[in-house]
C-alpha positions in Angstrom: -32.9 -19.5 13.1 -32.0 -16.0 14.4 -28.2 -14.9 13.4 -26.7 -12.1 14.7 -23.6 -10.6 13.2 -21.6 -8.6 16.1 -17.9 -7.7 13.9 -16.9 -7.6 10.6 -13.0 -8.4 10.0 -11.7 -6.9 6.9 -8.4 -7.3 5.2 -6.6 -7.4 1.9 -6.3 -3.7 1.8 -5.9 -0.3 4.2 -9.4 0.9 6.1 -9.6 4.5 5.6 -10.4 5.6 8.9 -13.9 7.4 7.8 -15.3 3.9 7.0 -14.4 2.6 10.0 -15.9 4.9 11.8 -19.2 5.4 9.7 -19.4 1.3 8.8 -20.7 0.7 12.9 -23.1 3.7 13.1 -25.0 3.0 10.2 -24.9 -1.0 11.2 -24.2 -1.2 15.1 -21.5 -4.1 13.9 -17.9 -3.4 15.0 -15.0 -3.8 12.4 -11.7 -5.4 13.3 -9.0 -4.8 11.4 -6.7 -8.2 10.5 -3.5 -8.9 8.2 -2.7 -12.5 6.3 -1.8 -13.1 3.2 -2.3 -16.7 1.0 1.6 -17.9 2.1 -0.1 -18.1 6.1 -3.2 -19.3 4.8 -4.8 -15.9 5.1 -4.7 -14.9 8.6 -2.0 -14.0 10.7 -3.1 -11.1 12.8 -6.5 -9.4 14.3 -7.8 -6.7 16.5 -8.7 -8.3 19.9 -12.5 -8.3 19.9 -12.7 -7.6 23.5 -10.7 -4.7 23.9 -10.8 -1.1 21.9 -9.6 -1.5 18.5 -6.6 0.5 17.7 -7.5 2.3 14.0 -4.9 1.7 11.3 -3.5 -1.3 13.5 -3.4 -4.7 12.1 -4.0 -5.9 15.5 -2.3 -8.7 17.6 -0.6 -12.0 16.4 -3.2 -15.1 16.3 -2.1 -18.0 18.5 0.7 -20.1 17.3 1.7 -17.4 14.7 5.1 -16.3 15.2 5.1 -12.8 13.9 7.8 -9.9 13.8 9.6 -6.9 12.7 13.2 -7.1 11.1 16.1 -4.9 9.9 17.4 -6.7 6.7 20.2 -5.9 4.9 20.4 -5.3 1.2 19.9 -8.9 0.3 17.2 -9.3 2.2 19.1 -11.2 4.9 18.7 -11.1 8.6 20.1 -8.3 10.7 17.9 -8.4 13.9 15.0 -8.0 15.2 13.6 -4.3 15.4 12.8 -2.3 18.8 9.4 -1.4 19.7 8.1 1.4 17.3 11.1 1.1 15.2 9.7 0.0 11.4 11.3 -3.1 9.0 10.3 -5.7 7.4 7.2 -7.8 8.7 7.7 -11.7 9.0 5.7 -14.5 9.7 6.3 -18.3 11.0 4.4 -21.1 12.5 2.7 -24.0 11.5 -0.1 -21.8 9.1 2.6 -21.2 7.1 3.5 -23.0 3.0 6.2 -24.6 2.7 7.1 -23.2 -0.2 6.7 -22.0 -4.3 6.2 -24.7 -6.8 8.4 -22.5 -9.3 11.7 -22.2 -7.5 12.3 -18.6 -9.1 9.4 -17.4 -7.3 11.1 -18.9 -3.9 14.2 -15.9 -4.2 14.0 -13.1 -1.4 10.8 -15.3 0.2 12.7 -16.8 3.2 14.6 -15.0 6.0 16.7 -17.4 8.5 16.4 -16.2 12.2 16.2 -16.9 15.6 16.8 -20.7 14.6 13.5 -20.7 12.2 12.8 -20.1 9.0 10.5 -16.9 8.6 8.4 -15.8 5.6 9.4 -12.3 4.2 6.0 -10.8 3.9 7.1 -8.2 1.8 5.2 -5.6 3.5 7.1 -3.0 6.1 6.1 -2.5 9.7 6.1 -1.5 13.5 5.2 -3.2 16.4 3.7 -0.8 19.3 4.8 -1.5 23.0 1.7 -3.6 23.3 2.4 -6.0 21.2 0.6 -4.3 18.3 1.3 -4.6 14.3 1.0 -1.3 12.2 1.5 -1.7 8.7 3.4 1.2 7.0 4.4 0.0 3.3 5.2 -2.5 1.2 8.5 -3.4 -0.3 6.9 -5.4 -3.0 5.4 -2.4 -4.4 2.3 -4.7 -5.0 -1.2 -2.2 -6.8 -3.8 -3.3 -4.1 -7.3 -2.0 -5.7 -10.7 -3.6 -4.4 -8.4 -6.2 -2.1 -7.6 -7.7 -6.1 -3.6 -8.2 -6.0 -1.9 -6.0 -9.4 1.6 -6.8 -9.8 3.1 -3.6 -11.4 5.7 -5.9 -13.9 2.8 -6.8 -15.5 1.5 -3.1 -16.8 5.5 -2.0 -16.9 6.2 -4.9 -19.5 3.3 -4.3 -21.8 4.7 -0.9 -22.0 8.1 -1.7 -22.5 7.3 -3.3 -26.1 5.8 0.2 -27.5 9.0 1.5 -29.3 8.8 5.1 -27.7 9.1 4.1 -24.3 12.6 3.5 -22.7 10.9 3.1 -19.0 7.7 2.6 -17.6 6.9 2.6 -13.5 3.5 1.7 -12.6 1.8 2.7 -8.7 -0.9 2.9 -7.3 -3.0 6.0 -6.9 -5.0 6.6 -3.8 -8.7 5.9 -4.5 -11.6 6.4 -2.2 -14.2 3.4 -3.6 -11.0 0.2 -4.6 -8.5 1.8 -2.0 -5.6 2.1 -5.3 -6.0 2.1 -8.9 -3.3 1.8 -11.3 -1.2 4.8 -13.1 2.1 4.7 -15.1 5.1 7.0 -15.4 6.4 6.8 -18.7 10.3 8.5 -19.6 10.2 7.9 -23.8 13.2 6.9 -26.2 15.4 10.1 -26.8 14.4 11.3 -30.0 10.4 9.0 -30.3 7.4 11.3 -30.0 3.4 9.7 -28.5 1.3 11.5 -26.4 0.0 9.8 -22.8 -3.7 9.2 -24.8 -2.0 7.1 -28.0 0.0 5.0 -24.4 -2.9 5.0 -22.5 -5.0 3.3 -25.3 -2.0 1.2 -26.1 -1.9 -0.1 -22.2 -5.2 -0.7 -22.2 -5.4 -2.9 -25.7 -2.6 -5.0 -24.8 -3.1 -5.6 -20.7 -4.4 -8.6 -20.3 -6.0 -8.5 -16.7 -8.7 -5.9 -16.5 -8.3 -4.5 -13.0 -4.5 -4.1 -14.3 -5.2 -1.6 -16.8 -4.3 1.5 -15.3 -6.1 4.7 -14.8 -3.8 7.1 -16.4 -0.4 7.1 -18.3 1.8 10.3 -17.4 5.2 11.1 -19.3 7.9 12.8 -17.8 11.3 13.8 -18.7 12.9 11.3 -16.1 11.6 9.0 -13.6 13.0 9.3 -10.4 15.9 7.3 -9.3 17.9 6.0 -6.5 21.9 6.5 -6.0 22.4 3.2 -8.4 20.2 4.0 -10.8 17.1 2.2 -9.9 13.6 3.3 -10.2 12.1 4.7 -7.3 8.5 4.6 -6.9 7.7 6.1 -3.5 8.6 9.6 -5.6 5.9 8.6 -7.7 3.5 7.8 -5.2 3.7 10.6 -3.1 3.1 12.9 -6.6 -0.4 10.7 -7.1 -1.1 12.0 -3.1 -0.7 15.0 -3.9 -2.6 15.3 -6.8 -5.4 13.6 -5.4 -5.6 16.1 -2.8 -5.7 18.7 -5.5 -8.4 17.3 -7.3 -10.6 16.7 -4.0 -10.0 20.4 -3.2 -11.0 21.9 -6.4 -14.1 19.7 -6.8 -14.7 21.0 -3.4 -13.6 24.1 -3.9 -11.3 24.6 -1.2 -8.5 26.9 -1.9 -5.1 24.8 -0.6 -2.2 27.4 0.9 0.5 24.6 1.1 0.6 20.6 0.4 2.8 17.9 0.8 3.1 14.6 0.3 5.7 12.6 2.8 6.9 9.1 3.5 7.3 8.8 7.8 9.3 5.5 8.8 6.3 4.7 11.7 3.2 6.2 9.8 3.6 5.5 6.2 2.6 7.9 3.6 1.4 11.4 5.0 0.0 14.3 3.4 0.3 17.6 4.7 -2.3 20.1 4.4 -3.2 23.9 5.1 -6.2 25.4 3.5 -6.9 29.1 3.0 -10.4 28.6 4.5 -12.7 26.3 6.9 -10.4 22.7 6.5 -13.5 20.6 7.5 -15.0 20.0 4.4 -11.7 19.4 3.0 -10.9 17.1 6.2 -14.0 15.0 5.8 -13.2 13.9 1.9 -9.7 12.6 2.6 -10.5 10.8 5.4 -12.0 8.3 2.5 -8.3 7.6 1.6 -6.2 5.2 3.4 -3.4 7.5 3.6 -2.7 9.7 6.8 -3.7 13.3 6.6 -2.7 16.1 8.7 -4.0 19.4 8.7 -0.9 22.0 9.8 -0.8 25.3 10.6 
């Protein structure tokens, strides 16, 4: 028996756009990007695959899957629902969804009350276009996604919370072209304790348990960032790991960079800015691996 595959739907983690492109050339089969997660039984949204599919779009909501953007309020409580374009938090009801967590600690921040139903709090942040479309543009959970394998961040922080020279420890995800992110830590030390990011680094690795969780690279600094009440804020550190992933495509390259920055847009995501000295297309071509947005300025 003859089978031929037409489309592909992926998931679990951000396309970069140069895949999508390439991934139907080489193949002649179309990709469709789609969004679930294991609380709707893994599939709440797709790319119609009859019409022309939108890049970086999670697509349209699957039948009987109630699906929307919110503004939430501090506790994570229903405000309203957003306007068209306008970003917030991205919820999910219907009949595909649990019913719950076993472990009723793991229930907190989970369900939002609105519109008369009880909505899942993905966790992830959002816009829907005029059309009815879903574009994904962060994730409140601060969840490492790297190969589509799940990383919570508490579980790299805490290991490194027991070494007795660190007084904080913040763990993202750095943009990576082959598993999309792979883990890196911020370290701030104990006033007055002395170890060097290779001795942490070693120590991480020896005493994570969860392989893909070990991260990449430990990097001390004299002070993490913070908010206004004195909580860690990690889209700082993120945008830094942009950045330097940009310089390390350019100098492999050899591309001279005239300017470069790293920003977090409400609609897009994370953005990196760029202006080279010379040609930008070779430059162009590399960081269209990453998932991130790119734009080349003037």
């Amino acid at each position: 028996m003859l089978i031929r595959m037409r489309q592909w739907i992926c998931g679990a983690a951000p396309l970069p756009e140069e895949l999508f492109r390439e991934f139907p050339r080489r193949t002649g089969v179309r990709v469709l990007e789609a969004y679930g997660l294991t609380e709707g039984t893994c599939a709440s949204s797709v790319n119609p695959a009859d019409a022309t599919v939108r890049v970086g779009s999670i697509g349209l909501r699957l039948p009987y899957q109630r699906m929307a953007v919110a503004a939430l309020d501090d506790e994570d409580a229903f405000v309203r629902f957003a306007a068209p374009g306008e970003p917030g938090a991205l919820l999910i009801s219907g009949p595909n969804v649990f019913s719950g967590y076993i472990d009723p600690a793991q229930e907190r921040g989970t369900w939002v009350e609105a519109d008369g139903s009880r909505w899942v709090n993905t966790g992830d942040t959002a816009r829907q276009d005029a059309d009815g479309y879903f574009w994904l543009t962060g994730r409140k959970k601060e969840i490492i996604i790297r190969g589509g394998h799940n990383i919570d961040p508490k579980s790299i922080e805490e290991v490194l919370h027991e070494h007795p020279a660190v007084a904080l420890a913040a763990a993202v995800g750095r943009p990576d072209a082959h598993a999309g992110e792979v883990p890196v830590v911020y370290v701030q030390l104990t006033p007055g304790a002395a170890a060097t990011e290779e001795e942490l680094l070693a120590y991480a690795t020896a005493h994570v348990g969860e392989r893909a969780a070990r991260p990449r690279v430990v990097r001390i600094v004299d002070q993490l960032p913070t908010t206004a009440v004195g909580k860690i804020f990690k889209p700082t550190l993120v945008l830094r790991e942009i950045e330097d992933v940009c310089r390390a495509v350019a100098e492999e390259l050899q591309v001279p960079l005239a300017f470069i920055e790293a920003v977090q847009d409400p609609a897009r995501g994370y953005v990196l800015r760029v202006r080279t000295a010379g040609d930008p297309d070779t430059l162009r071509s590399a960081l269209a691996a990453f998932s991130f947005h790119t734009e080349f300025v003037d």
